[in-house]
C-alpha positions as CSV (number, residue, x, y, z in Angstrom):
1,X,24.6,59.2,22.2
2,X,24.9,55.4,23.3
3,X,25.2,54.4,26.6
4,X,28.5,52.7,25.7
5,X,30.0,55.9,24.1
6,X,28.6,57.6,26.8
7,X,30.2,55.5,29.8
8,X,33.4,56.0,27.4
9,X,33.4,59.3,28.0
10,X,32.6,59.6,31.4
11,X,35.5,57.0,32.3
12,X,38.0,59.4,30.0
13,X,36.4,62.6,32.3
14,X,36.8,61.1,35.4
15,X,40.4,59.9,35.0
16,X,41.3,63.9,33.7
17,X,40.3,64.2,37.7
18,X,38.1,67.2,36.1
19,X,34.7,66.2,38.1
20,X,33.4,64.0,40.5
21,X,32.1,60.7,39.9
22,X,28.7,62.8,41.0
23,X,29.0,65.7,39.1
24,X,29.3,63.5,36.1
25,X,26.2,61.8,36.7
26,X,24.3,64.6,36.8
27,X,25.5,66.1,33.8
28,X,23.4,65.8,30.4
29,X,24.6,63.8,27.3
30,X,24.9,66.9,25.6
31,X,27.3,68.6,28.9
32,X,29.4,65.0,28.6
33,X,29.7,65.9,25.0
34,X,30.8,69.5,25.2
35,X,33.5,68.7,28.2
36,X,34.9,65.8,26.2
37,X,35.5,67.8,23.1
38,X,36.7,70.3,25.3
39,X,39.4,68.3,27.1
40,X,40.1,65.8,24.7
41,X,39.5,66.9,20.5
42,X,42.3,67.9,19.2
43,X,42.1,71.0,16.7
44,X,43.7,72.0,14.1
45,X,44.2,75.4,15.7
46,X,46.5,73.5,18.7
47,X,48.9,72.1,16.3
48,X,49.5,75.6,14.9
């Protein structure tokens, strides 16, 4: 992941008030990846 998508997604995480600014840090790009497409990918199984 690119440090610009990643600082994307870390600025959409933090304002979801899910983690602190720390937290996030810490995190892997593969734990920033896996919480974003947890909180904010829509499915197709959530429009149903």
């Amino acid at each position: 992941m690119s440090q610009l998508e990643r600082n994307d997604k870390i600025e959409q995480l933090l304002e979801k008030n899910k983690f602190t600014e720390e937290t996030i840090f810490n995190m892997t790009d593969e734990q920033i990846e896996y919480f974003h497409w947890l909180y904010f990918e829509e499915s197709v199984y959530d429009l149903m």
